[in-house]
C-alpha beads as a LAMMPS data file, in Angstrom:
LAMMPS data file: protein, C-alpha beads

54 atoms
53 bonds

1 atom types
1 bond types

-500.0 500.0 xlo xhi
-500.0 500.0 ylo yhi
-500.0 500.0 zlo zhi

Masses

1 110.0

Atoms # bond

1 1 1 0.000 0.000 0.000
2 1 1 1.598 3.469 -0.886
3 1 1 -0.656 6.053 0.817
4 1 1 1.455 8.152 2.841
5 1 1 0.977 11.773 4.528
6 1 1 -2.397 12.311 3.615
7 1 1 -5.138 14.137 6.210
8 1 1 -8.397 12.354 5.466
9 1 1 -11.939 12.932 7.385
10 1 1 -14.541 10.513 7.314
11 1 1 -18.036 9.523 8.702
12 1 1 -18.565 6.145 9.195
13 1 1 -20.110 3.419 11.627
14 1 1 -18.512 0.546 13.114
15 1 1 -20.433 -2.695 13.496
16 1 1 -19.884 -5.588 16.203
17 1 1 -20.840 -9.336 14.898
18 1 1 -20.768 -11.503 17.776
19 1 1 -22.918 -14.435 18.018
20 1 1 -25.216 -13.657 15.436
21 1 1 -25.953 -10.413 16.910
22 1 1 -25.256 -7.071 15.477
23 1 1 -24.251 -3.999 17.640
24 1 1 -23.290 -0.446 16.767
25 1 1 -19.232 0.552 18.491
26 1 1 -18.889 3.646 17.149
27 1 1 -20.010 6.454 14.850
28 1 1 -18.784 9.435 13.318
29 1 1 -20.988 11.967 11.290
30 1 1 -20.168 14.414 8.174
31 1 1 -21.125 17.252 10.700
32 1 1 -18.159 15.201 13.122
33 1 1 -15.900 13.334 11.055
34 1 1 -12.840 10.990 12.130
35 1 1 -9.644 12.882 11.053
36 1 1 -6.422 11.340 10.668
37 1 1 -2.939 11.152 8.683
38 1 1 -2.838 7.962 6.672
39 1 1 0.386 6.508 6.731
40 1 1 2.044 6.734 9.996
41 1 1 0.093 3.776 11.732
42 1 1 -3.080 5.274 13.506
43 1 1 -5.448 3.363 11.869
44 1 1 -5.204 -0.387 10.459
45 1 1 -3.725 -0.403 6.807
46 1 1 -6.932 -2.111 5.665
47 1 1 -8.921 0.785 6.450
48 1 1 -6.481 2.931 4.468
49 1 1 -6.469 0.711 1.854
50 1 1 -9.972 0.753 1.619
51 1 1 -10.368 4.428 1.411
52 1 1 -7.199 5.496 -1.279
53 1 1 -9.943 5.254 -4.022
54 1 1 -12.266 7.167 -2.401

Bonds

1 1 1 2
2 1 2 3
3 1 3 4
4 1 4 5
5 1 5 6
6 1 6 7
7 1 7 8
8 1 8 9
9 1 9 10
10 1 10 11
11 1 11 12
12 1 12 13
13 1 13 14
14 1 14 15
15 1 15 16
16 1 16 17
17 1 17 18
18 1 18 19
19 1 19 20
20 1 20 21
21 1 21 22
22 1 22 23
23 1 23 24
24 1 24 25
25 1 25 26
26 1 26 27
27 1 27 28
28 1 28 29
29 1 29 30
30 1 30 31
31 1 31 32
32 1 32 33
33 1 33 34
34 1 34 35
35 1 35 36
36 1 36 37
37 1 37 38
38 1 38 39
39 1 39 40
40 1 40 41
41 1 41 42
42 1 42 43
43 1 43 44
44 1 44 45
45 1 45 46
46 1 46 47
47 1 47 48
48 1 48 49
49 1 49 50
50 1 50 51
51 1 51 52
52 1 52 53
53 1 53 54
């Protein structure tokens, strides 16, 4: 993956599957999004890698 030094926001909602349940973690809006720098480790490289195209 070659994203590197890159400030991205994004809304999104994180989903538990656990026993054949399904539970809301966590949630981020447009009016609050989740801000990072891609490449330095804060968030899991398949989350970046899912967003370069984006």
């Amino acid at each position: 993956m070659e994203i590197t030094n890159k400030y991205m926001r994004v809304a999104y909602t994180l989903y538990s599957h656990r026993n054949g349940e399904c539970e809301e973690v966590e949630k981020t809006t447009r009016e609050q999004p989740f801000g990072f720098l891609t490449g330095v480790g804060y968030t899991l490289d398949s989350f970046e890698e899912n967003l370069k195209d984006l």
